[in-house]
VOTI-286629 format. One line per 2 residues: number of its first residue (from 0); for each residue x, y, z of N, C-alpha, C. Coordinates in steps of 0.1 Angstrom, whole numbers. Example, Ala and Ser with C-alpha at 12.3 -4.5 7.8 and 13.67 -1.06 7.14 Angstrom:
<sites>
0> 132 -57 78 123 -45 78 132 -33 78 ~ 128 -22 71 137 -11 71 129 0 79 $
</sites>
This chain:
<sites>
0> 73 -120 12 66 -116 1 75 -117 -11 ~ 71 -123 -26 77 -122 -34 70 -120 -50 $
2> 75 -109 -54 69 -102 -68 78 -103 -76 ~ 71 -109 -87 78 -111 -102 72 -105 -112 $
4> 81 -97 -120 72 -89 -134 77 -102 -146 ~ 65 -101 -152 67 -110 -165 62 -106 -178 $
6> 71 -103 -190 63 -103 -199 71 -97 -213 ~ 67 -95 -223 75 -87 -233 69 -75 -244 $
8> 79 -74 -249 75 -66 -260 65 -69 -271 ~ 58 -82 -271 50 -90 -281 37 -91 -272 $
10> 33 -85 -261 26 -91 -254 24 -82 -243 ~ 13 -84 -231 7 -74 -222 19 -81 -207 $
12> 21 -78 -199 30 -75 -189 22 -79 -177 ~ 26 -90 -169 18 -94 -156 26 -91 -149 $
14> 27 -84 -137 25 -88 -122 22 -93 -113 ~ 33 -106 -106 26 -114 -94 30 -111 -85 $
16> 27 -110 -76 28 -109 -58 22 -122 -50 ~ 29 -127 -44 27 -140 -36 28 -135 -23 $
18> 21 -136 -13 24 -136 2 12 -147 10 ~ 16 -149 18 8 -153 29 -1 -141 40 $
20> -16 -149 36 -24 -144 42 -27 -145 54 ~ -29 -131 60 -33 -134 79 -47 -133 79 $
22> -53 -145 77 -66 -142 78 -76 -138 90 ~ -72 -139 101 -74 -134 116 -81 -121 110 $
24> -69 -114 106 -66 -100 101 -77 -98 97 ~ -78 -106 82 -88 -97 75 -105 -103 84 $
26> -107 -111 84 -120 -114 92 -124 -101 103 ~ -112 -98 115 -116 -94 120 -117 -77 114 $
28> -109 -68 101 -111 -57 101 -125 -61 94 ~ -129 -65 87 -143 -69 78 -154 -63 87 $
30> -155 -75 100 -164 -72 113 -162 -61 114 ~ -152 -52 120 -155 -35 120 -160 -27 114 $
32> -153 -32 101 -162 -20 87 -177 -24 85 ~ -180 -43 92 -194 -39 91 -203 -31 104 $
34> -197 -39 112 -200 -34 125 -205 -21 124 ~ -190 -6 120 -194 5 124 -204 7 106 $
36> -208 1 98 -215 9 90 -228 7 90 ~ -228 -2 97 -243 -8 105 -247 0 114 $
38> -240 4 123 -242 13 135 -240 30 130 ~ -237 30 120 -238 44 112 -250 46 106 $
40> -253 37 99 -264 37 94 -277 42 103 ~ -283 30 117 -287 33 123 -289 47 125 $
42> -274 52 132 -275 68 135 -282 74 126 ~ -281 71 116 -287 82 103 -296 82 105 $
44> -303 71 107 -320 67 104 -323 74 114 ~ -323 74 127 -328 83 138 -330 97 139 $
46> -321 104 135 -322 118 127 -330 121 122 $
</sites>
């Protein structure tokens, strides 16, 4: 991972961060968060 601050006193101030993405990763937490808010939801409704 590599972060560079850039900027000055004439001007607003960026931050970059560069890394490589595990996209496995994110695909699969996504499917959980929908998974369980789908299956939450449900619950509620039955109540």
């Amino acid at each position: 991972m590599s972060a560079e601050i850039i900027g000055g006193a004439d001007g607003p101030t960026a931050i970059y961060v560069t890394s490589s993405v595990n996209w496995s990763l994110v695909i699969g937490v996504t499917i959980v968060i929908v998974g369980g808010t789908i299956a939450f939801l449900r619950w509620k409704k039955k109540k």
